[in-house]
N, C-alpha and C positions, 0 to 999 in steps of 0.2 A: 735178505740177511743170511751171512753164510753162517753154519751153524757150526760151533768148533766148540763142543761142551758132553762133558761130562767121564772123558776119556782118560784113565790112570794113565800117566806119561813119568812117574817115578817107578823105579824098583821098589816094589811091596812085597815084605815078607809077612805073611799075614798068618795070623796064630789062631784060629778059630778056638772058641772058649766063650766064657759068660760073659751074660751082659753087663755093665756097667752096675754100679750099685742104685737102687732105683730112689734112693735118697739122694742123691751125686743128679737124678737125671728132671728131676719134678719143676725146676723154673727152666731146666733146658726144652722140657719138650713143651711144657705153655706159651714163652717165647715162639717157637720154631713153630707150629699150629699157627699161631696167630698171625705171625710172618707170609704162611700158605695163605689163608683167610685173603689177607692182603695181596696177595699174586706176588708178592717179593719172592719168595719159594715157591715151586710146580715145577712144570714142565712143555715144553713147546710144543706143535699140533703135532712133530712129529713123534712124540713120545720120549725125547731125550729132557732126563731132569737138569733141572742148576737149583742153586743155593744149598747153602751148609751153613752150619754155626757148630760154636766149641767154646769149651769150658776148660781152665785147666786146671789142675789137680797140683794141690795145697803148693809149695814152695817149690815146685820143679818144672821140667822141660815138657814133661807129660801131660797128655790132655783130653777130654773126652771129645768127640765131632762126630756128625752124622753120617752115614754109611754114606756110601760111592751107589748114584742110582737111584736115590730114594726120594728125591725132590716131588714126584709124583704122587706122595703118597700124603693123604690129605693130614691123618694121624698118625706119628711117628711111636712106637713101642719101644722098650727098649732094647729087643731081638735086631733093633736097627741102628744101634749107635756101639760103637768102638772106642778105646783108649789106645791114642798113640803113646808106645812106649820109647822109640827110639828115632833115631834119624840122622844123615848127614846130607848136609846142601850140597858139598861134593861130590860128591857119590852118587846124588841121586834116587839117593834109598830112604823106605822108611819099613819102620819096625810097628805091627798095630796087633793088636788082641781083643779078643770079642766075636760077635756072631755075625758080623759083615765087615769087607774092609773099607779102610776110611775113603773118605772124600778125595778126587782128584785134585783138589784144592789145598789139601791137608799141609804140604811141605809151605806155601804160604803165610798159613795160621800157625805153624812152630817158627817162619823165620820172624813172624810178629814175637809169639812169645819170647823168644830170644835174645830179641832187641830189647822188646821192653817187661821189665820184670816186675812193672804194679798193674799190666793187662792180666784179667784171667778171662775176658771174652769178648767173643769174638764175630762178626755176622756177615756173612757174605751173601747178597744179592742181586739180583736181576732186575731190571725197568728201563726201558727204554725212553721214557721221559727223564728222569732221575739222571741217571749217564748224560745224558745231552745237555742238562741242563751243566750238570758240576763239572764237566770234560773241560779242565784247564782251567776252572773257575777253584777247585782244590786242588791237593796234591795228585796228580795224576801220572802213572804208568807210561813210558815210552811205546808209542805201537808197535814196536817190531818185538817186542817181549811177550809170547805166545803165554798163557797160562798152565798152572801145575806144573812149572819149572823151573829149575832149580833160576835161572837169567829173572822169573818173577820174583825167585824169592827176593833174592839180591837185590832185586829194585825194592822192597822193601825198607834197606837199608840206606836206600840212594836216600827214599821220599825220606825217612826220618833224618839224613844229614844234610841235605840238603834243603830240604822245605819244608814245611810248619806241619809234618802231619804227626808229629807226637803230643802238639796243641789240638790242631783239628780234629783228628780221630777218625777221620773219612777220606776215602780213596775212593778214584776209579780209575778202572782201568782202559787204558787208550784201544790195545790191541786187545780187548777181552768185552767185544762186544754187547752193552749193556752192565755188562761187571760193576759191583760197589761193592767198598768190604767199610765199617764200622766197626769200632772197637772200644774198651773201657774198662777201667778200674774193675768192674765187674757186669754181668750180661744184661745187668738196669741200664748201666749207662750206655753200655755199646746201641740196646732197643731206642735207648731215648735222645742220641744223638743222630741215628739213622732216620728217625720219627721228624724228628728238629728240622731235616734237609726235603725229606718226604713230602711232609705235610707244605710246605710251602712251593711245589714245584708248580708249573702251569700246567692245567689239566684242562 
């Protein structure tokens, strides 16, 4: 497996500042543990982390997501998650604040928010059972669309005009190795449609 994970490929302008409000972070970081627990979230033998999740903040484009890096870390603090404040998919930039910067996946999770305005979360993971099994069976990413860029983000918007994944909720992605992102009304639903697809894969 070639390994093409974890690497910032947007322009980050990154604001070093406080953590998150730690009321804002308490079903984030139980989710995201539990996620690790499961090996949906870590890191490969070679020390490169995958998985992120994000929450977004009350009626806007902004959102909270776990640091770039951190997938290896069995319990996340809140010294490790950041609020995206800004972004453009043109551009290939993003705007974040806090005490690490966001996830290489980050411009992904705002082209979802974007799209759709009754997500507020959001969960991107790894398995390689999981990916195999839904590769083409849901909404799934063209392979030549490399992740954490702006061509991902956009396919975001292919998969919701295109096919059912504003029903579904679940993606994977072709060219991103393993990749699954789930999503929902809020980070219950996003855990417990991710669970829905999990729980019944062949092991």
């Amino acid at each position: 497996m070639m390994i093409d994970e974890g690497t910032i490929k947007y322009c980050c302008e990154w604001i070093s500042g406080e953590p998150p409000p730690r009321d804002r972070l308490e079903d984030l970081m139980v989710v995201r543990d539990r996620l690790y627990a499961l090996g949906l979230i870590g890191a490969y033998d070679c020390g490169i982390g995958f998985g992120n999740i994000s929450v977004r903040l009350e009626n806007s484009h902004r959102f909270i997501v776990s640091g770039t890096q951190t997938g290896h870390l069995p319990h996340l603090k809140p010294q490790h998650y950041t609020v995206v404040t800004d972004f453009s998919l043109g551009q290939n930039q993003l705007t974040c604040t806090g005490p690490v910067k966001a996830s290489s996946e980050s411009l992904t999770h705002a082209s979802i928010y974007t799209q759709q305005p009754g997500v507020t979360g959001i969960i991107h993971v790894h398995n390689g059972p999981l990916w195999q099994q839904l590769l083409g069976r849901v909404p799934t990413t063209r392979r030549e669309v490399p992740y954490g860029t702006p061509e991902m983000a956009r396919e975001m918007w292919r998969l919701f005009e295109e096919e059912d994944l504003g029903e579904r909720k679940m993606l994977v992605m072709a060219g991103h190795e393993d990749g699954a992102i789930a999503f929902g009304k809020d980070l219950a639903e996003a855990e417990a449609v991710l669970m829905e697809y999990y729980s019944a894969i062949d092991r």
